[in-house]
N, C-alpha and C positions, 0 to 999 in steps of 0.2 A: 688278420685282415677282416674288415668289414663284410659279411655278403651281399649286403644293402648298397654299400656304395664300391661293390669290386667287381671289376666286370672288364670281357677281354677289350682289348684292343678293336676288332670287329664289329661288338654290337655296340660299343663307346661311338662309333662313327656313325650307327645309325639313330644315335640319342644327343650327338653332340649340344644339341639345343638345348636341352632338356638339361644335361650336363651341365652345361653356361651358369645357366639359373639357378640350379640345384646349389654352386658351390658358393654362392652370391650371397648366402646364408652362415651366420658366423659358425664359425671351427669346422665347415662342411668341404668336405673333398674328397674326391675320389681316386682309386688306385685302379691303374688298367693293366691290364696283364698279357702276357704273349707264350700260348704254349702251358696255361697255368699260374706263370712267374710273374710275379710284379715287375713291372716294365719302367711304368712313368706314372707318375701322382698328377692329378688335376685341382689345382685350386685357384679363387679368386685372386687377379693381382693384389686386390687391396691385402687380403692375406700374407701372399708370397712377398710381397713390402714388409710386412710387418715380423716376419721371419728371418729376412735380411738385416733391419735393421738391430734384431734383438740380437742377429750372429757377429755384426759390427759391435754392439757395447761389448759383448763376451770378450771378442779379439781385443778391441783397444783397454779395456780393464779385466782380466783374467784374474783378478783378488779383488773385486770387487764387493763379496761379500764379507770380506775378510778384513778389508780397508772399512769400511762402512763400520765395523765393530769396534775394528781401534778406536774413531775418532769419535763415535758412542762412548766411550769409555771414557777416553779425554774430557770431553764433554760434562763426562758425571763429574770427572775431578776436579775440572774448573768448576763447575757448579757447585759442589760441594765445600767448597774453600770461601 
C-alpha cells in the first residue's frame, strides 16, 4: 500500500474533499483502512467505468489474447499465398 494515498477510514472523512479531487487525476486512488486493514478503495467514477468495462471484455472474450494470434496468423498465410 501507498502511505501517500492510505489512510484510515477517520481521517479520509475529514479530507473527503480533498480526496474527491485527489482521485480525479489519472491512475489516482485511494485505499482507506479500518483498524490498519484495507477496507474500501476510493477512485474517480470515470476510472471505476473504466475497470468495469475492461472486467466485461475479459468475461465476454477470456482467449482474447490467444484468439487475436490465430487470426494474426491466418492473416500471414492468407497474405503470404
Amino acid at each position: 500500500m501507498d502511505t501517500k494515498t492510505t489512510l484510515s477510514i477517520s481521517e479520509a472523512r475529514k479530507k473527503i474533499f480533498k480526496i474527491a479531487k485527489e482521485v480525479q487525476k489519472p491512475s489516482r486512488h485511494y485505499t482507506l483502512t479500518e483498524k490498519g486493514k484495507p477496507k474500501v478503495v476510493v477512485m474517480s467514477a470515470e476510472e471505476f467505468e473504466s475497470w468495469q468495462e475492461t472486467l466485461e471484455v475479459t468475461r465476454d472474450f477470456p482467449n482474447l489474447e490467444k484468439d487475436i494470434k490465430k487470426e494474426l496468423e491466418l492473416l500471414n498465410k492468407i497474405a503470404g499465398h
